[in-house]
Backbone as CSV, one residue per row, in Angstrom:
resi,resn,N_x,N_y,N_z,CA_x,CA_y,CA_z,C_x,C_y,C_z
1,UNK,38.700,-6.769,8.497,37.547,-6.833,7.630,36.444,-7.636,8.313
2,UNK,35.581,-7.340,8.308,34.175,-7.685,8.886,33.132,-8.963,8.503
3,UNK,33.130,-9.691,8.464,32.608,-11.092,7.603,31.005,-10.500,7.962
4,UNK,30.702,-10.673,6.616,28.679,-10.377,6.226,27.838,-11.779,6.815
5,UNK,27.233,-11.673,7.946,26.715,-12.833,8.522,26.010,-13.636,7.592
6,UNK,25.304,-12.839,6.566,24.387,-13.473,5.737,25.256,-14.395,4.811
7,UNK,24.696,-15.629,5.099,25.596,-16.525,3.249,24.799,-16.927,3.037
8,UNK,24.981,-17.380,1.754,23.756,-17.827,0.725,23.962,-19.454,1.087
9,UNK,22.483,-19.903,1.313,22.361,-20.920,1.173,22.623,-21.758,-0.039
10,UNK,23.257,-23.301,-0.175,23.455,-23.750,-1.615,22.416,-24.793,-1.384
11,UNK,22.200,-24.684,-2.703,21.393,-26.091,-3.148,21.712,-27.519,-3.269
12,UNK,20.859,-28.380,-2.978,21.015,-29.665,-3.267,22.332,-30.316,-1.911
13,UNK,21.623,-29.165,-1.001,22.463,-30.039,0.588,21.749,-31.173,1.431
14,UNK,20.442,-31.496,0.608,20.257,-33.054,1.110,20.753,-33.810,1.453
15,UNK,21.986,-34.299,0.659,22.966,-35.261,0.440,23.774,-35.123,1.509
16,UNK,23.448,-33.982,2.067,25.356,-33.781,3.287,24.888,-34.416,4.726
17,UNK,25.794,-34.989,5.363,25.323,-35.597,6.571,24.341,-34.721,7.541
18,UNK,23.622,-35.344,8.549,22.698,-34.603,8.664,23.583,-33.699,9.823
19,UNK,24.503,-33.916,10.361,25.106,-32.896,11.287,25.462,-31.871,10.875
20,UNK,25.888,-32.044,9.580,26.987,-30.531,8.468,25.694,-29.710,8.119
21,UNK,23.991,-30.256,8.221,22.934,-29.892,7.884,22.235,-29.056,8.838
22,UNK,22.599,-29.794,10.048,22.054,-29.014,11.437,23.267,-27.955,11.821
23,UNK,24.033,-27.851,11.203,25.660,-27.009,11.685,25.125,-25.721,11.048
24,UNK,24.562,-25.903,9.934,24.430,-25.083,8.794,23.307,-24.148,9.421
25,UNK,21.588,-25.175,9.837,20.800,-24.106,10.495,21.033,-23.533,11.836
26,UNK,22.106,-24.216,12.642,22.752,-23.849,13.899,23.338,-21.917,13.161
27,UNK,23.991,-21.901,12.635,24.502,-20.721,11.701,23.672,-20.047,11.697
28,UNK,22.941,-20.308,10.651,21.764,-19.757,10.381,21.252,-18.346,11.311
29,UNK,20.709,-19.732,12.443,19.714,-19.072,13.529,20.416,-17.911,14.409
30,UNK,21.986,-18.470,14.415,22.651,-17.209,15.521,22.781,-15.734,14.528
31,UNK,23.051,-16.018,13.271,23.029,-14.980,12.183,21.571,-14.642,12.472
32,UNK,20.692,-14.893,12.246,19.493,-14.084,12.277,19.419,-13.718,13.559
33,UNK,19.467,-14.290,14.558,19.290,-13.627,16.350,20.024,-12.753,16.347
34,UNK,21.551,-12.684,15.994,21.927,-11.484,15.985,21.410,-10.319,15.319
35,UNK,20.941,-10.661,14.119,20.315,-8.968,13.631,18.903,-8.973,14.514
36,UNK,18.377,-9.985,14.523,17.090,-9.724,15.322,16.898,-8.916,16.536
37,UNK,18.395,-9.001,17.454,18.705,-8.395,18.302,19.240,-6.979,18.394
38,UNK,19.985,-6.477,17.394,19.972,-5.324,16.929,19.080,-4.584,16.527
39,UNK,18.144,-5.004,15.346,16.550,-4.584,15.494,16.016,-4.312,16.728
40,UNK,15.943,-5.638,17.835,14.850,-4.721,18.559,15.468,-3.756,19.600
41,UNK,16.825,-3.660,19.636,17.596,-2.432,20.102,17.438,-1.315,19.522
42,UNK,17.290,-1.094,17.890,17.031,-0.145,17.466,15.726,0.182,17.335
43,UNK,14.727,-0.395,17.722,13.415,-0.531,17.878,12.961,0.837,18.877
44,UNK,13.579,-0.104,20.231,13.657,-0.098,21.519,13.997,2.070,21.707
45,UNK,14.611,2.089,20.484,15.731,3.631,20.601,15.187,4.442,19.598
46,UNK,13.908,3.911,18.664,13.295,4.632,17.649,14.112,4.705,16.637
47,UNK,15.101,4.039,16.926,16.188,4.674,15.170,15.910,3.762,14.115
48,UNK,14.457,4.065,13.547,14.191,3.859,12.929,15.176,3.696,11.281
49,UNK,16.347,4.321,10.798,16.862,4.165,9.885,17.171,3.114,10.227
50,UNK,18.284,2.571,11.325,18.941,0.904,11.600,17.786,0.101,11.337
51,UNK,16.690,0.513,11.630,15.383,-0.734,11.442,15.365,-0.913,9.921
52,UNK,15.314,-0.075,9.396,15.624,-0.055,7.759,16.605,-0.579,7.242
53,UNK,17.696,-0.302,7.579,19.067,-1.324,7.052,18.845,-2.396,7.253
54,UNK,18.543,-3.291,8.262,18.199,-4.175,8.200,17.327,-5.309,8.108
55,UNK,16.527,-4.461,7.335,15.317,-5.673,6.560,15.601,-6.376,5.734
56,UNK,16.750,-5.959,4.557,17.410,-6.715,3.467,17.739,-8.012,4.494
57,UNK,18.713,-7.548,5.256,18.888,-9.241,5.826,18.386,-10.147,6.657
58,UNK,17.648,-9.318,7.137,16.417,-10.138,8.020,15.585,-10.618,6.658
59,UNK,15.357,-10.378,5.958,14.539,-11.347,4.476,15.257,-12.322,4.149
60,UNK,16.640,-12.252,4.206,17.629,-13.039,3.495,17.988,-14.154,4.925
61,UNK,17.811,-13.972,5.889,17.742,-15.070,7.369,16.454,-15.694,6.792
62,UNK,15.194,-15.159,6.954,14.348,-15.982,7.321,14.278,-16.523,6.043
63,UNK,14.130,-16.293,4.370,14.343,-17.451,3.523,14.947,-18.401,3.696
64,UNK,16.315,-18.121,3.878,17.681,-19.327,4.270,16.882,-20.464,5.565
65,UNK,16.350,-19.586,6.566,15.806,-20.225,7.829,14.654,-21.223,7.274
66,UNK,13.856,-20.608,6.772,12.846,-21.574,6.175,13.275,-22.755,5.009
67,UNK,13.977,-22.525,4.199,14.197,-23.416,3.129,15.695,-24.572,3.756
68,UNK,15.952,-23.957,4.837,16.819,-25.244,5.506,15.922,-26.206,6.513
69,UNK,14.805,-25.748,7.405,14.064,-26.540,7.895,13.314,-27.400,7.153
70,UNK,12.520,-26.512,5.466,12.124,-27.367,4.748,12.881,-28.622,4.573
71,UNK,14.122,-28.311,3.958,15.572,-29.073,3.801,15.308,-30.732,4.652
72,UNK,15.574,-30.060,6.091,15.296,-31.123,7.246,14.014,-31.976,7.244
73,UNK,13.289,-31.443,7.547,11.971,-31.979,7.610,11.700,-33.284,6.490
74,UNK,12.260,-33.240,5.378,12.273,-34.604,4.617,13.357,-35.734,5.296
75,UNK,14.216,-35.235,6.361,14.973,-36.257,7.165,14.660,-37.111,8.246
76,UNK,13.135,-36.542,8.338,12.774,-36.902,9.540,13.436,-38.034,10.193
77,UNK,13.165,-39.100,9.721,13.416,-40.626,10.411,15.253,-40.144,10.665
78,UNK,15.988,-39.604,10.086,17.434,-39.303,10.212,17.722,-38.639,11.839
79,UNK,16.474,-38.066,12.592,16.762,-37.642,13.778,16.652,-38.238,14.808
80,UNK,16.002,-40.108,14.585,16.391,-40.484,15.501,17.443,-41.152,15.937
81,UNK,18.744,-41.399,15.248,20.195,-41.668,15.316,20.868,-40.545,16.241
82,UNK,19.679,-39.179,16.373,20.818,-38.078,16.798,21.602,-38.358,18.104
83,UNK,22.659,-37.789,18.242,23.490,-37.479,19.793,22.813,-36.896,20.401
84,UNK,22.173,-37.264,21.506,21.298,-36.424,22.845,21.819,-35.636,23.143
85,UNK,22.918,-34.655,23.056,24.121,-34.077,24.070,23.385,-32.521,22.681
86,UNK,23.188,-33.584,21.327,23.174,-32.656,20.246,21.959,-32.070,19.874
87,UNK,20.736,-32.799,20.392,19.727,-33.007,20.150,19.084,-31.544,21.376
88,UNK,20.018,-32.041,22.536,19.686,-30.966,24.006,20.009,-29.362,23.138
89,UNK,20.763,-29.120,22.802,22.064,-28.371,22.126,20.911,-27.225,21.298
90,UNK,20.031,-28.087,20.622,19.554,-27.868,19.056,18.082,-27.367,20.074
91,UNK,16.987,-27.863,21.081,16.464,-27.411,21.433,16.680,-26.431,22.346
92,UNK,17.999,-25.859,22.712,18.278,-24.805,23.828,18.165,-23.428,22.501
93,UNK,18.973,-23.629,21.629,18.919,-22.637,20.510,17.545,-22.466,20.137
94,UNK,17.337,-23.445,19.596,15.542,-22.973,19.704,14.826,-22.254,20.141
95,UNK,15.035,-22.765,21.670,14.197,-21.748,23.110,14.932,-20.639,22.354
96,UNK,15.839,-20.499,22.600,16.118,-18.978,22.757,16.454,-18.250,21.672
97,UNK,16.292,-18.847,20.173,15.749,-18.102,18.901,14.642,-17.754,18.875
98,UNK,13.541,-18.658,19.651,11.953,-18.603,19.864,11.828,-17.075,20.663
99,UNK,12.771,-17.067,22.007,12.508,-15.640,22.572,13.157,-14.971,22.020
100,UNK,13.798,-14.624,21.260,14.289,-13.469,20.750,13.073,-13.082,19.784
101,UNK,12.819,-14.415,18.955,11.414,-13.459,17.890,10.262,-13.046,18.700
102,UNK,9.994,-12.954,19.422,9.007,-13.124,20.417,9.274,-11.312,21.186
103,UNK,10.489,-11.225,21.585,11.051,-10.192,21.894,11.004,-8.702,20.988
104,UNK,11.650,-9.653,19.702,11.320,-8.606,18.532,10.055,-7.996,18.463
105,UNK,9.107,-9.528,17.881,7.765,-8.918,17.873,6.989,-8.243,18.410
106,UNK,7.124,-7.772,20.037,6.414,-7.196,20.744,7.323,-6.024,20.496
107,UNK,8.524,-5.888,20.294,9.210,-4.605,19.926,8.650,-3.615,18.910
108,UNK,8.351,-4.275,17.796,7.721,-4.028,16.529,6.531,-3.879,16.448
109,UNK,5.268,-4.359,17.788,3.995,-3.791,18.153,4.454,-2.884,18.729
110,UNK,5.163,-2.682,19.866,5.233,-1.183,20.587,5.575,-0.442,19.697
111,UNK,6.497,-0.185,18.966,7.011,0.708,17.646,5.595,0.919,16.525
112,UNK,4.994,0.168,16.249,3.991,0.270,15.684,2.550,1.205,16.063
113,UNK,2.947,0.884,17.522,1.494,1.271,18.324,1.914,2.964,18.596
114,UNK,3.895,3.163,19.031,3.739,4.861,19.271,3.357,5.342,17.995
115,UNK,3.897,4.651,16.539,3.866,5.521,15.268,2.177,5.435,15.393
116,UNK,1.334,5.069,15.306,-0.142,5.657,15.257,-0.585,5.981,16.248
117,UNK,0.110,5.804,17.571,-0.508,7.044,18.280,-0.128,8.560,18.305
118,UNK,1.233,8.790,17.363,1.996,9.660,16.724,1.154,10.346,15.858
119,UNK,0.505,9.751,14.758,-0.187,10.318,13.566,-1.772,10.614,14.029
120,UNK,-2.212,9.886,15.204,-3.423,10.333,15.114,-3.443,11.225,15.984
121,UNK,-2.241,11.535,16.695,-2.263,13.510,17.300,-2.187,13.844,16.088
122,UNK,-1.416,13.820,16.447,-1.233,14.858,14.430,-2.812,15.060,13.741
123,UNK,-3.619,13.798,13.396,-4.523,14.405,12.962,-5.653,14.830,14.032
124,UNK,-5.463,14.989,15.018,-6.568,15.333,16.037,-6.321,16.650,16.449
125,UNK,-4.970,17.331,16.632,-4.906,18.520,16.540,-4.608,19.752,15.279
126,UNK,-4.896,18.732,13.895,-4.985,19.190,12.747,-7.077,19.721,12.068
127,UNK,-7.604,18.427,13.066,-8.755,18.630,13.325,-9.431,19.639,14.306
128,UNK,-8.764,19.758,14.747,-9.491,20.857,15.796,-8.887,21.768,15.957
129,UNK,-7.723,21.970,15.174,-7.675,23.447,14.202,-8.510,23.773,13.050
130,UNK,-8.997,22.524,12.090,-9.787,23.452,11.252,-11.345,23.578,11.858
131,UNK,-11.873,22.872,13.016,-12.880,23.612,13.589,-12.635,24.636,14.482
132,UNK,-11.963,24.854,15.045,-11.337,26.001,15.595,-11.007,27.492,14.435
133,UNK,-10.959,27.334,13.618,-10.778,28.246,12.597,-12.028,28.344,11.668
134,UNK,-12.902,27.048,11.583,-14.173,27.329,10.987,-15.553,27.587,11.742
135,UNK,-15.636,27.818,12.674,-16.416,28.203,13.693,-17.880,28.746,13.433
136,UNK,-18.718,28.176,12.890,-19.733,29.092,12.579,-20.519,30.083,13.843
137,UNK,-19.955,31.325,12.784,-21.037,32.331,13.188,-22.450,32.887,13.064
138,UNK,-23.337,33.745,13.007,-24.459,34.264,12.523,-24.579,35.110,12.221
139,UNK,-24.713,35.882,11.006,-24.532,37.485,10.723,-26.326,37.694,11.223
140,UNK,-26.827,39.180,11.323,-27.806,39.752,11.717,-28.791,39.509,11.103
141,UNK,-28.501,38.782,10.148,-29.656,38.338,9.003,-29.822,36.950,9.448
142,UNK,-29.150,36.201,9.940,-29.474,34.544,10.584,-28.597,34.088,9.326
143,UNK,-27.700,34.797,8.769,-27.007,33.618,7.897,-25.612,33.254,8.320
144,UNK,-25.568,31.581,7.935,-23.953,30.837,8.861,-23.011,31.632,7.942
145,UNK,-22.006,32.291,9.236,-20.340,32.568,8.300,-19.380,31.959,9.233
146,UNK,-18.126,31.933,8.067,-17.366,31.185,9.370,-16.993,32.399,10.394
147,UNK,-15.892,31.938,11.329,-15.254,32.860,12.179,-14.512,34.081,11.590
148,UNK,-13.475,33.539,10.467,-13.191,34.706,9.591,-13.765,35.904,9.093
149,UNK,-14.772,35.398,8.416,-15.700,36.108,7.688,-16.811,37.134,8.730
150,UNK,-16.631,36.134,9.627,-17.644,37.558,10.884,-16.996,38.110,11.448
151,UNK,-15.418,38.043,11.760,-14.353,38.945,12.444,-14.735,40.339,11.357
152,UNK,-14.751,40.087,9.530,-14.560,41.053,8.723,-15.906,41.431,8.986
153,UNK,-16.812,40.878,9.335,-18.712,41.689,8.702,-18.008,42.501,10.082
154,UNK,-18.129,42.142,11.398,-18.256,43.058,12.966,-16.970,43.980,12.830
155,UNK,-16.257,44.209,12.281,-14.725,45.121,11.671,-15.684,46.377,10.550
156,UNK,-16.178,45.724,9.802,-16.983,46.447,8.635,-18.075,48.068,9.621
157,UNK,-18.754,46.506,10.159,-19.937,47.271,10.918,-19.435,48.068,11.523
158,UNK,-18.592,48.622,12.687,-17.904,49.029,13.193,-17.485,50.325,12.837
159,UNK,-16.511,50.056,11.340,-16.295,51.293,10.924,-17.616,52.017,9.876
160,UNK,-18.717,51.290,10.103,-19.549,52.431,9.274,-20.077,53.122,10.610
């Protein structure tokens, strides 16, 4: 059986030492890098449905992510007791939670940038089919018809 990376954060973990606190966003962050990393694999491959599955928990990382730093951030003065060994530890994860979003994000501009350069073929050769099909002509009298309509007048003329 498969353990769901996502757990719910509990409330009122102020109180817990500040290591069981930093253990907790240590968690956290590898749970979200990992889907983050799957995202921009599926990014990377257009499969766009996997990008979809996992937005539910990429919402449910970065709440947890944010409301545990909030968490911290009232500890401040508590980080300078930390273990250096722990302290090194906590900024290496960092760096490299930092490049992974970083990674993502430019994943999620390139993905962004083919889907509208996707749609605006689409509408550029949707456009110049309907001028291509509306073409004004001139019947013998100087009046505008489209292309259709003068294929039928010069067909008409023709057979009289």
């Amino acid at each position: 059986m498969q353990k769901d990376p996502v757990k719910s954060v509990t409330k009122g973990t102020d109180k817990l030492p500040l290591t069981s606190q930093l253990q907790e966003v240590r968690n956290i962050i590898a749970g979200f890098s990992a889907l983050l990393l799957k995202e921009t694999e599926a990014l990377k491959k257009a499969d766009f449905k996997t990008v979809d599955t996992l937005q539910a928990g990429k919402k449910i990382f970065a709440r947890q992510y944010h409301d545990k730093v909030k968490e911290l951030s009232i500890r401040k003065e508590d980080f300078r007791g930390l273990d250096p060994a722990l302290r090194e530890r906590l900024l290496e994860e960092r760096n490299r939670f930092t490049t992974i979003l970083s990674d993502n994000a430019y994943a999620l501009e390139r993905a962004q940038n083919s889907v509208k350069r996707l749609v605006n073929n689409i509408l550029d050769a949707a456009r110049r089919n309907v001028l291509e099909n509306q073409q004004t002509n001139y019947s013998r009298a100087g009046k505008a018809m489209s292309c259709k309509s003068s294929s039928l007048s010069l067909a008409t003329d023709q057979s009289l």
